[in-house]
DSSP file (Angstrom, degrees, kcal/mol; ACC not computed):
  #  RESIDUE AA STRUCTURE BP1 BP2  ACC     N-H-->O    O-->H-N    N-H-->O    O-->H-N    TCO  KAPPA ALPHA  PHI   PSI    X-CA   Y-CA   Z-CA
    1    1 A X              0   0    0      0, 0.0     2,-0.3     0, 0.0     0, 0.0   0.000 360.0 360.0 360.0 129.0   21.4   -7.4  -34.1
    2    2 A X        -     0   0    0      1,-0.1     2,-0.1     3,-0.1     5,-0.1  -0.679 360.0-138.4 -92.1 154.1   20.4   -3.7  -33.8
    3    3 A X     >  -     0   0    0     -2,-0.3     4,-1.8     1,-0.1     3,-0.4  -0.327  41.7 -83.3-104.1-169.5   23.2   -1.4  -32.1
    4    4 A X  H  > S+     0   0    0      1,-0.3     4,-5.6     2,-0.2     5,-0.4   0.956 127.7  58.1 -69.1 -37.5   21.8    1.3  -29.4
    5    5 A X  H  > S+     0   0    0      2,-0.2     4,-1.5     1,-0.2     3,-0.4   0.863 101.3  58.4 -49.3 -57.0   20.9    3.9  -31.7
    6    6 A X  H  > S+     0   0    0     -3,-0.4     4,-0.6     1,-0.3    -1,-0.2   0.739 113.8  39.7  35.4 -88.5   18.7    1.5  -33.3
    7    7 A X  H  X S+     0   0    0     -4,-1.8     4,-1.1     2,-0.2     3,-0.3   0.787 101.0  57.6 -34.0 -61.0   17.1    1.1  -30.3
    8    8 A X  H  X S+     0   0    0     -4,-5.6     4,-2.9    -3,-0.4     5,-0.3   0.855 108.4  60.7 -69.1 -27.0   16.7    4.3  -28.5
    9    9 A X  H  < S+     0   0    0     -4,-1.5    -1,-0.3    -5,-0.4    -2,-0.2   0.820 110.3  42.8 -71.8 -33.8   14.7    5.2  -32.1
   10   10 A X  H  < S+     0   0    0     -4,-0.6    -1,-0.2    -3,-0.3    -2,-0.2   0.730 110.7  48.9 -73.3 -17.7   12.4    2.4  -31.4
   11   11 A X  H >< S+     0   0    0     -4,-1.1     3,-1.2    -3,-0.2    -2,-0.2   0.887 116.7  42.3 -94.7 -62.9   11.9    3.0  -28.0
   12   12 A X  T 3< S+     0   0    0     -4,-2.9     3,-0.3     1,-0.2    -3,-0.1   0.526 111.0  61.9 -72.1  -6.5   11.0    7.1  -28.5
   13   13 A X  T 3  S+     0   0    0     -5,-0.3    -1,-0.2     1,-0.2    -2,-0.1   0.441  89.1  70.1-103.8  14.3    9.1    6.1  -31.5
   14   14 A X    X   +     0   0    0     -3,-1.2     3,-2.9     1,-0.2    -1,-0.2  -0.495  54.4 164.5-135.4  45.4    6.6    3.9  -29.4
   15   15 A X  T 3   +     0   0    0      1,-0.4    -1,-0.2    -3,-0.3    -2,-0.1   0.843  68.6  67.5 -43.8 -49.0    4.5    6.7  -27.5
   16   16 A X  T 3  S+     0   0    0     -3,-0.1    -1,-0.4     2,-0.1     2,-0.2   0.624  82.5  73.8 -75.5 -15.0    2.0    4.2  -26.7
   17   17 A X  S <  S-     0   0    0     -3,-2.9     2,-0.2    -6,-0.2    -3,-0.1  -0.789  83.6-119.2-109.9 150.2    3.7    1.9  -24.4
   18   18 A X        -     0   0    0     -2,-0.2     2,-0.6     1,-0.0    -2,-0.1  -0.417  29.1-160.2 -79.4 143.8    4.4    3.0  -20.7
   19   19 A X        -     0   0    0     -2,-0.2     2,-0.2     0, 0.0    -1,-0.0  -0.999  23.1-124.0-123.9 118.0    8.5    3.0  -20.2
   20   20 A X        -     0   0    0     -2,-0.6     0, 0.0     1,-0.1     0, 0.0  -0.464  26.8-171.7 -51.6 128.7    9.2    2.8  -16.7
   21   21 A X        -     0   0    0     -2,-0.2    -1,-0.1     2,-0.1     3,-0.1   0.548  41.0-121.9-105.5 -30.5   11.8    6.1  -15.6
   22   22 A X        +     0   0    0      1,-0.2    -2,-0.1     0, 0.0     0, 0.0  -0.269  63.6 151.4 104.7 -58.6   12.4    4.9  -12.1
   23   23 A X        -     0   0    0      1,-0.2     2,-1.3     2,-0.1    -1,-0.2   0.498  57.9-109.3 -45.5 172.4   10.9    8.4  -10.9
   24   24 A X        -     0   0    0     -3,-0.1    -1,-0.2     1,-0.1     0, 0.0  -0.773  35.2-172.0 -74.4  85.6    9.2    8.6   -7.7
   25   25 A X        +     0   0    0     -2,-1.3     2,-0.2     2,-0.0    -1,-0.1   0.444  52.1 108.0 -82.9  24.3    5.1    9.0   -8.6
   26   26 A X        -     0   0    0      1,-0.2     3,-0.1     4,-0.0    -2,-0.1  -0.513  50.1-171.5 -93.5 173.7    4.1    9.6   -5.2
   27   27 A X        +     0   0    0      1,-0.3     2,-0.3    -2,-0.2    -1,-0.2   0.356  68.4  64.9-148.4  -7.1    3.1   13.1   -4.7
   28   28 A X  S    S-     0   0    0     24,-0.0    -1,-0.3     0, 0.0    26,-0.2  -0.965  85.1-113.5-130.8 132.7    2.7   12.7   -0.4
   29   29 A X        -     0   0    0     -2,-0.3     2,-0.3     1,-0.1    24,-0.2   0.005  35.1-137.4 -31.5 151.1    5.9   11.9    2.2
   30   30 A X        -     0   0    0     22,-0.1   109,-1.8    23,-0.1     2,-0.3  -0.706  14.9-151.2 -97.8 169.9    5.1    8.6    3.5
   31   31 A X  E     -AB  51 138A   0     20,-2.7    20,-1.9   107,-0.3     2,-0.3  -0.988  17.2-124.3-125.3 119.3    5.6    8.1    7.4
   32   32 A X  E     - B   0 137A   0    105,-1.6   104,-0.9    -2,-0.3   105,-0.5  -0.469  30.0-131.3 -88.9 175.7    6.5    4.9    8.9
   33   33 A X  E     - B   0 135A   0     16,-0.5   102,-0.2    -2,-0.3     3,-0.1  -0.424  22.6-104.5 -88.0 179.0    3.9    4.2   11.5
   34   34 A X    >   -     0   0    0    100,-1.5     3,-0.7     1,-0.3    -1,-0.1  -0.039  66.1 -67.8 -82.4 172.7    5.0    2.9   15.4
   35   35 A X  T 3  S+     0   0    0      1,-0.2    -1,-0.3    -2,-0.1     2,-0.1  -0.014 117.0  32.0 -64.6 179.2    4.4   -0.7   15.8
   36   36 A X  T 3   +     0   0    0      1,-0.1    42,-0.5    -3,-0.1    -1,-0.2   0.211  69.1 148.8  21.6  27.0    1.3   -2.7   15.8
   37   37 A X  E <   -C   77   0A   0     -3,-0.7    11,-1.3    11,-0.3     2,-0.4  -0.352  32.6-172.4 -51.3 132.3   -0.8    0.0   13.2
   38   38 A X  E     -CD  76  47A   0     38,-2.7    38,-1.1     9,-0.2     2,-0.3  -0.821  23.1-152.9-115.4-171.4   -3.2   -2.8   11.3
   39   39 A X  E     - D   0  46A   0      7,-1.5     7,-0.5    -2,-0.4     2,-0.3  -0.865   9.5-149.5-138.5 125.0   -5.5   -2.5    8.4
   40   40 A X  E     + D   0  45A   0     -2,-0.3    34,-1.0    34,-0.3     2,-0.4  -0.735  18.8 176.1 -89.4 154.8   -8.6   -4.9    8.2
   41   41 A X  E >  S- D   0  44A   0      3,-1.7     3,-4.7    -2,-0.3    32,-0.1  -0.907  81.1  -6.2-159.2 123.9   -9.3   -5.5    4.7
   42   42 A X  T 3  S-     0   0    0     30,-0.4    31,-0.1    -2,-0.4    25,-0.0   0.856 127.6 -74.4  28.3  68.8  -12.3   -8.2    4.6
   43   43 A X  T 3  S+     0   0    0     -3,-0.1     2,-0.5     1,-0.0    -1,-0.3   0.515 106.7 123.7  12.0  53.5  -11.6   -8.2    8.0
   44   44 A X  E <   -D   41   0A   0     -3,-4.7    -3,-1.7     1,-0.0    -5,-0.0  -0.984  65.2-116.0-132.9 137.6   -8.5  -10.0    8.0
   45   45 A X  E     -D   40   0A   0     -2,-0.5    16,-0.3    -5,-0.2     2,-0.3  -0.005  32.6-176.7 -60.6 168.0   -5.6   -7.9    9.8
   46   46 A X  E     -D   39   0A   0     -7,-0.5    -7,-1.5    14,-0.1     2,-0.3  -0.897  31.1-108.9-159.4 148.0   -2.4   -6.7    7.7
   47   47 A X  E     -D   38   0A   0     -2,-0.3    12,-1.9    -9,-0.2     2,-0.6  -0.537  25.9-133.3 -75.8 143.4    0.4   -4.9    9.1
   48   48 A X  E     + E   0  58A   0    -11,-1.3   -11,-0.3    -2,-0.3    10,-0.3  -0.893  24.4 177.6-112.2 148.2    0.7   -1.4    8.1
   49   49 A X  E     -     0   0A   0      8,-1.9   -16,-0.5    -2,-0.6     2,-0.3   0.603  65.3  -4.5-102.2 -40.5    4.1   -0.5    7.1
   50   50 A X  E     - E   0  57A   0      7,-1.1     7,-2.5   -18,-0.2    -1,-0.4  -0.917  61.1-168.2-160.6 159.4    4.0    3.3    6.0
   51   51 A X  E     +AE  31  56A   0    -20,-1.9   -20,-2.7     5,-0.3     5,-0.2  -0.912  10.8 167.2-154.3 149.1    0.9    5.8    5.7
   52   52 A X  E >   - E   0  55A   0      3,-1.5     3,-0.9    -2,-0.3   -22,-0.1  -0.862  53.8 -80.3-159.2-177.6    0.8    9.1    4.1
   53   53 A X  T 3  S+     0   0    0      1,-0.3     3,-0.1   -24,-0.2   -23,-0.1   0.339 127.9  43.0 -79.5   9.9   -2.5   11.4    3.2
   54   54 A X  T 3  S-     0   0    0      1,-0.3    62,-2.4   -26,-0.2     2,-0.3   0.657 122.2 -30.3-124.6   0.9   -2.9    9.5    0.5
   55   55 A X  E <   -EF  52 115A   0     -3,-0.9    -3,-1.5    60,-0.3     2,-0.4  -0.984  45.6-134.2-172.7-171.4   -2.4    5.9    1.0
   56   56 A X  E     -EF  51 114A   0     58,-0.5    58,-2.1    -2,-0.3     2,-0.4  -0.909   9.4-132.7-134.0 161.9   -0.7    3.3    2.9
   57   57 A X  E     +EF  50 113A   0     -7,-2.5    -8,-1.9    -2,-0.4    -7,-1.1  -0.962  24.0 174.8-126.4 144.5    1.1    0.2    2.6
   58   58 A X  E     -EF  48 112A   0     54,-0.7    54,-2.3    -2,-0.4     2,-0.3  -0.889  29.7-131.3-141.0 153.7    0.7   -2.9    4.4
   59   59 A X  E     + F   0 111A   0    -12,-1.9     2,-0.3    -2,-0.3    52,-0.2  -0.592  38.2 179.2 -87.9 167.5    1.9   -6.5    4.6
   60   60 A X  E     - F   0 110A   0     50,-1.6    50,-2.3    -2,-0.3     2,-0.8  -0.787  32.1-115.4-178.6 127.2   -1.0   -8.6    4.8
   61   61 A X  E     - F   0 109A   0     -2,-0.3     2,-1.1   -16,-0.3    48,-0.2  -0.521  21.9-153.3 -58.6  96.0   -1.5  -12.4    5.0
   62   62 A X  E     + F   0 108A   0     46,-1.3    46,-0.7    -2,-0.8     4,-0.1  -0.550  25.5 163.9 -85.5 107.4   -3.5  -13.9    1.8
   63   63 A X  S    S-     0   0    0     -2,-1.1    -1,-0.2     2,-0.4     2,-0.1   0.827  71.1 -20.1 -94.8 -20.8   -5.2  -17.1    3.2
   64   64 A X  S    S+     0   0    0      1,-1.2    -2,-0.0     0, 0.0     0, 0.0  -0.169 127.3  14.3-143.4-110.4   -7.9  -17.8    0.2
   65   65 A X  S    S-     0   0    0     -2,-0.1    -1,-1.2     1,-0.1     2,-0.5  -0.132  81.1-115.4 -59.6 158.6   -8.8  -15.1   -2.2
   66   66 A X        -     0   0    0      1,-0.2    -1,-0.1    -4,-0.1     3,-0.1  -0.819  47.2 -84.1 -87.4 152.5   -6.7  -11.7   -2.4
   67   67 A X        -     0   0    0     -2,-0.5     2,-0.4     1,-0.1    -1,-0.2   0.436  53.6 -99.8 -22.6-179.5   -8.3   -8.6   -1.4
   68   68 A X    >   -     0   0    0      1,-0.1     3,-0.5    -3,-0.1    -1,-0.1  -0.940  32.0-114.6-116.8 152.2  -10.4   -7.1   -4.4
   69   69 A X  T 3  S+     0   0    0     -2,-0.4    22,-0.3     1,-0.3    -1,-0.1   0.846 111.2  55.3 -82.5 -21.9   -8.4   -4.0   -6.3
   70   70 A X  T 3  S+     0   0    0     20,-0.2    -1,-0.3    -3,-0.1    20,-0.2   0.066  85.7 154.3-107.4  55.6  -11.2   -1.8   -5.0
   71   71 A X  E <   - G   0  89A   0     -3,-0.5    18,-2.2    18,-0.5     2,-0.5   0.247  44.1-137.7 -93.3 158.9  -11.7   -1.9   -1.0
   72   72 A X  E     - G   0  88A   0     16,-0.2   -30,-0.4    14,-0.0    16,-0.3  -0.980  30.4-177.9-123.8 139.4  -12.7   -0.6    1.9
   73   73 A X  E     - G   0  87A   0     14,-0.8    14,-2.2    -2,-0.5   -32,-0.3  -0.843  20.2-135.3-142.1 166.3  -10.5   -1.1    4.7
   74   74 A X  E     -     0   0A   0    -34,-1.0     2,-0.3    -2,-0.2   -34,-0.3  -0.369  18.7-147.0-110.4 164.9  -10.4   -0.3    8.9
   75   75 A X  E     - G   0  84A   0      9,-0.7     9,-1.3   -36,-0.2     2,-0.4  -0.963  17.7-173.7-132.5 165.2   -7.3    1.1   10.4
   76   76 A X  E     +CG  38  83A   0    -38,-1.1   -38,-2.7    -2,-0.3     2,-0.4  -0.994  26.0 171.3-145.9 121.8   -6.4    0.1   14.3
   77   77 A X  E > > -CG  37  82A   0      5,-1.9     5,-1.4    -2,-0.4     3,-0.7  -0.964  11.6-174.9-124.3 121.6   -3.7    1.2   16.6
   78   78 A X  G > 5S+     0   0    0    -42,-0.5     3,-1.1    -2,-0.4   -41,-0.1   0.816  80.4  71.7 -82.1 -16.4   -5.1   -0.7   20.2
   79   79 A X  G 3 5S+     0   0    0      1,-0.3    -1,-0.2   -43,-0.1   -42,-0.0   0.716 111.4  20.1 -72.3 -28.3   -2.0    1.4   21.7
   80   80 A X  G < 5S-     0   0    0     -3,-0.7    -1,-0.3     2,-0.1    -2,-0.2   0.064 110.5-107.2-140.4  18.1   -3.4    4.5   21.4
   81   81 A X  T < 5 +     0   0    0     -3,-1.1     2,-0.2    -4,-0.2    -3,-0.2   0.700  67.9 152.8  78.0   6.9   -7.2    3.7   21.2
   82   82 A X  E   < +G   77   0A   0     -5,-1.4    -5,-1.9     2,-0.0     2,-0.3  -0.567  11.7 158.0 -98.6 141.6   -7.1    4.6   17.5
   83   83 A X  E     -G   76   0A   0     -2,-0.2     2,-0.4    -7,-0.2    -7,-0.2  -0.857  16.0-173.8-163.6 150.3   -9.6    3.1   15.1
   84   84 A X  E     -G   75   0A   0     -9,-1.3    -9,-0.7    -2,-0.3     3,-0.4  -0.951  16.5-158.2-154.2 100.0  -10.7    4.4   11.7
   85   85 A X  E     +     0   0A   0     -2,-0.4   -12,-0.2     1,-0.2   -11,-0.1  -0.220  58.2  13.2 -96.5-179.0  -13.4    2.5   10.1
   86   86 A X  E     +     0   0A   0    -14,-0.2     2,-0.4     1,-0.1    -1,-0.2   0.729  66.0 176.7  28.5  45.1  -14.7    2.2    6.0
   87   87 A X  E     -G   73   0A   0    -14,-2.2   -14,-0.8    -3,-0.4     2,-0.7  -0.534  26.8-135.6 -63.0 127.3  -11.4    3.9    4.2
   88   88 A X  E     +G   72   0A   0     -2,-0.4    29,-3.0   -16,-0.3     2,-0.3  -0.829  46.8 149.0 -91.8 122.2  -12.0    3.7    0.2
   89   89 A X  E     -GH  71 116A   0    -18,-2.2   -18,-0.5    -2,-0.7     2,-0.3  -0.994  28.4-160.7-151.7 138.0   -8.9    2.6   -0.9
   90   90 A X  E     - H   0 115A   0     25,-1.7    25,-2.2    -2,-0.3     2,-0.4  -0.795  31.6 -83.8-126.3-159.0   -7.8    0.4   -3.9
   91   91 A X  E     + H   0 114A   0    -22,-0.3    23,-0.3    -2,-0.3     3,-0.1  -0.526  39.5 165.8 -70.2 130.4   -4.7   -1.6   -5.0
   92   92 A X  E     -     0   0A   0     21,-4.3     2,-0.2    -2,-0.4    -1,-0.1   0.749  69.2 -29.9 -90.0 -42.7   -1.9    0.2   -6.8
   93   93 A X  E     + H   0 113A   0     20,-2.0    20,-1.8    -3,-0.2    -1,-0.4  -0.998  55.8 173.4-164.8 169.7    0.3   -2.3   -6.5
   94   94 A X  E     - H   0 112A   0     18,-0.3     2,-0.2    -2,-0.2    18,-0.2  -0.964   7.3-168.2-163.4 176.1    1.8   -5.5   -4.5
   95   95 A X  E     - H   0 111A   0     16,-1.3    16,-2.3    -2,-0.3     2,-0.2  -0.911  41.1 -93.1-178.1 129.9    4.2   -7.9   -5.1
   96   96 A X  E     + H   0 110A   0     -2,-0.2    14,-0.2    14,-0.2     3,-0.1  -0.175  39.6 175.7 -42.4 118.2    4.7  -11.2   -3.0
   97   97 A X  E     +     0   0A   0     12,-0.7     2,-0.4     1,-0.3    13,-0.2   0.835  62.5   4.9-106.3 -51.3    7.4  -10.5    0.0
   98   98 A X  E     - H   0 109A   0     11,-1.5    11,-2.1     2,-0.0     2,-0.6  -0.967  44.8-165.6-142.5 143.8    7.3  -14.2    2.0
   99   99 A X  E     - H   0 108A   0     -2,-0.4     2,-0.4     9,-0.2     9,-0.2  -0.936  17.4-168.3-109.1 129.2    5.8  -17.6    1.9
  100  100 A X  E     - H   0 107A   0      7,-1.5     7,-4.2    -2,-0.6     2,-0.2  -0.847   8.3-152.3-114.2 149.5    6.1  -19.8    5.3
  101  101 A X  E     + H   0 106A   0     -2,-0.4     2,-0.4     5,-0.2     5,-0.2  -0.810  18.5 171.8-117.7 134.5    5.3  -23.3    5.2
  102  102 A X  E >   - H   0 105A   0      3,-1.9     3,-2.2    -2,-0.2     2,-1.7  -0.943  59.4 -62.2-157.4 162.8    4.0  -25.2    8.5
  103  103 A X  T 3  S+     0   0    0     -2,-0.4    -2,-0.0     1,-0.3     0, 0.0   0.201 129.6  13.1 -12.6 -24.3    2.7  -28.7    8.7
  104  104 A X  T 3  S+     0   0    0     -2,-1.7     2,-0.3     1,-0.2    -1,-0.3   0.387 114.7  37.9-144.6 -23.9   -0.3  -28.2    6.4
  105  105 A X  E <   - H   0 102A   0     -3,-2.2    -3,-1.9     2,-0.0     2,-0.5  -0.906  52.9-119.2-145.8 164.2    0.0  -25.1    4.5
  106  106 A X  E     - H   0 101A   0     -2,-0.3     2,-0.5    -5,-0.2    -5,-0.2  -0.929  24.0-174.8 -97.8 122.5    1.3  -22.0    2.5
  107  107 A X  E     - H   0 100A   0     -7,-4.2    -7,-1.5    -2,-0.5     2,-0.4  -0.968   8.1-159.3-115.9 135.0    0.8  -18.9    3.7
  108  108 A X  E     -FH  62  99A   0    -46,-0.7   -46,-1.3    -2,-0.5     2,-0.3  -0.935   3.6-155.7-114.7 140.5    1.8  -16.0    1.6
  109  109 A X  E     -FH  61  98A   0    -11,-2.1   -11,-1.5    -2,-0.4   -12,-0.7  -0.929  17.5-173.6-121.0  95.1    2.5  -12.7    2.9
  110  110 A X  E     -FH  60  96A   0    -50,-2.3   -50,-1.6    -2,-0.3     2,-0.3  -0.299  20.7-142.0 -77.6 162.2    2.1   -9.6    0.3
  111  111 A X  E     -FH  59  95A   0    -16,-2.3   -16,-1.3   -52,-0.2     2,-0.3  -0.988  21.1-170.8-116.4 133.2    2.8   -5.9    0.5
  112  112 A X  E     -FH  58  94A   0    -54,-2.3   -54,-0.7    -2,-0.3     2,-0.5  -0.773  22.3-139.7-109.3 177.2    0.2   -4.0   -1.3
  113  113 A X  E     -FH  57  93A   0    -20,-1.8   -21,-4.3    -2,-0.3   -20,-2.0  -0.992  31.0-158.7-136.6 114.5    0.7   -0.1   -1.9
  114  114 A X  E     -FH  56  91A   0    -58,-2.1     2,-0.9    -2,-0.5   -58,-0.5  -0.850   4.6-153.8-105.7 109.0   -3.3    1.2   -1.1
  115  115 A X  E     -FH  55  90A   0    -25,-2.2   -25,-1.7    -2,-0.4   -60,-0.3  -0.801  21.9-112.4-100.6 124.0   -4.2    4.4   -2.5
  116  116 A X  E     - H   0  89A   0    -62,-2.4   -27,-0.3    -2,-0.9     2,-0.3  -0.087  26.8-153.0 -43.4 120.3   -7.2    6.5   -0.5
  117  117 A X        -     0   0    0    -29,-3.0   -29,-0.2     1,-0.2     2,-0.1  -0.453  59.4 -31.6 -73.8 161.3  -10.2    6.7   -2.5
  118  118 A X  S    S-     0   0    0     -2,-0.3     2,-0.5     1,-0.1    -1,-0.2  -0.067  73.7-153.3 -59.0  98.7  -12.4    9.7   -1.8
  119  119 A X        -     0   0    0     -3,-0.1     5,-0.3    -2,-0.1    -1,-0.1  -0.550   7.0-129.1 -80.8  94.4  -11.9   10.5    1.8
  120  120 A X     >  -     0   0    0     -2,-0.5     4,-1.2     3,-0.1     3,-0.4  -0.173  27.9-107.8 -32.0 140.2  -14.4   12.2    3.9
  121  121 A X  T >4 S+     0   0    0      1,-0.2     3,-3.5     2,-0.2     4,-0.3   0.731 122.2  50.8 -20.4-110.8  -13.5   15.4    6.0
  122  122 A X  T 3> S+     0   0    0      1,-0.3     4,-4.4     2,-0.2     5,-0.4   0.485 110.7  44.8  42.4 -91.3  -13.7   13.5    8.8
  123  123 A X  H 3> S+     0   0    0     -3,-0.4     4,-1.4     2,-0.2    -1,-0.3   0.822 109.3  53.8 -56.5 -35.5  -11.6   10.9    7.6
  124  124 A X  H << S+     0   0    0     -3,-3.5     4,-0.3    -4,-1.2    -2,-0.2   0.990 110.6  53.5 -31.9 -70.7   -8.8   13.1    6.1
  125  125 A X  H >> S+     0   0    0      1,-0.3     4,-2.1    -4,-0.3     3,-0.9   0.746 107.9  44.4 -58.0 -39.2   -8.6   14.7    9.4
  126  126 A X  H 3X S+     0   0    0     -4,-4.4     4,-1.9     1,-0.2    -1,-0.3   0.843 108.4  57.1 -73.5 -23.9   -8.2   11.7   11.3
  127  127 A X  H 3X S+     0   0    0     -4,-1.4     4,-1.7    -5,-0.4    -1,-0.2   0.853 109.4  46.9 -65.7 -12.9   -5.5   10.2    8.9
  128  128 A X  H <> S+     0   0    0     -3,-0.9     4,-1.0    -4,-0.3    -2,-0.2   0.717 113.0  56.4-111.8 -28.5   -3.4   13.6    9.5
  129  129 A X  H  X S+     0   0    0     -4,-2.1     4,-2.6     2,-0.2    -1,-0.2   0.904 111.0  40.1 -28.6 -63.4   -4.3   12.7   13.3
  130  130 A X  H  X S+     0   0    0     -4,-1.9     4,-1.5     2,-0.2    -2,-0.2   0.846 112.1  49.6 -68.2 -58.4   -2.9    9.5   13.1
  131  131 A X  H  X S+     0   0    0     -4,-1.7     4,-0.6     2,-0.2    -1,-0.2   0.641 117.1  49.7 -68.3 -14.9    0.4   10.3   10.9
  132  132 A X  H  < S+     0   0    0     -4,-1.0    -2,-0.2     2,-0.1    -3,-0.1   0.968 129.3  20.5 -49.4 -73.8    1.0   13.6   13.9
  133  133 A X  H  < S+     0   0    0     -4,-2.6    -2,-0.2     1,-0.2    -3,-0.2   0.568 130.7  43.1 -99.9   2.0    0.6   11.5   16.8
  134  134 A X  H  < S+     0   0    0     -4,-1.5  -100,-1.5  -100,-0.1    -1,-0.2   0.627  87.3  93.1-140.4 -28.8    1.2    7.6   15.4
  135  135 A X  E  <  -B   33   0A   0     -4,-0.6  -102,-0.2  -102,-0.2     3,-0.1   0.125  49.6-160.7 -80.3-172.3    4.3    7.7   13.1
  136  136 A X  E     -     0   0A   0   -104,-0.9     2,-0.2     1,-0.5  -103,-0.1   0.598  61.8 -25.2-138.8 -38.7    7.9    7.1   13.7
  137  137 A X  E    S-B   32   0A   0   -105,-0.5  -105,-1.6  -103,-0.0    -1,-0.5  -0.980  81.5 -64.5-174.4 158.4   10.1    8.7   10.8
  138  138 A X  E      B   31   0A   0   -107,-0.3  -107,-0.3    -2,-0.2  -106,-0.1  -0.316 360.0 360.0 -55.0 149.4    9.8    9.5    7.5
  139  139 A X              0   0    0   -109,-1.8  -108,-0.1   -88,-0.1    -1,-0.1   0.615 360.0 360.0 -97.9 360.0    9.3    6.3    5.3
């Protein structure tokens, strides 16, 4: 059995593998958005959860395939008329949140964490639109 010191000398001596810190790596506030915000991704809704100028996250219902890690995705508020088509966004991360069960099937429900892929003016400007007039609180 090695005691800590041991350790911590193997651990600082092992540049090449990523050690998780905990830190925060996001580098813009998130917001969470007002209710009924989607994302189409292969035109199947997801809720979105939180938005910030550089990505979003959303729950979103996996019925067959999952999304593909590099996307393009809509966003939709019908409440305010809002729609925001072809965002480049990919996966950062996700992680399963619920599965419901009903007579026939499994539905699994993820959250992924979306980062913006190369944004148009245009597009920027309307995400900074959207988190002004659309959000609720900080996330």
């Amino acid at each position: 059995m090695k005691n800590i010191n041991e350790l911590k000398v193997t651990i600082e001596e092992t540049p090449d593998k990523e050690i998780s810190t905990g830190e925060e790596r996001r580098t813009h506030k998130r917001y969470r958005v007002k209710e009924g915000a989607l994302a189409l991704i292969d035109n199947s809704p997801g809720t979105i959860v939180d938005i910030s100028t550089g990505g979003l996250t959303v729950n979103y219902i996996v019925f067959g395939n999952e999304p593909s890690n590099a996307m393009r995705l809509d966003i939709f508020l019908s409440s305010e008329d809002f729609y925001l088509q072809d965002v480049p966004a990919k996966v950062v991360n996700s992680y399963a949140k619920d599965k419901a069960i009903d007579a026939d099937n499994i539905i699994q429900v993820k959250r992924y964490g979306l980062q913006f892929g190369e944004l148009t003016k245009h597009q920027e400007e309307t995400i900074k639109y959207f988190i002004l007039h659309n959000t609720v609180a900080e996330g």
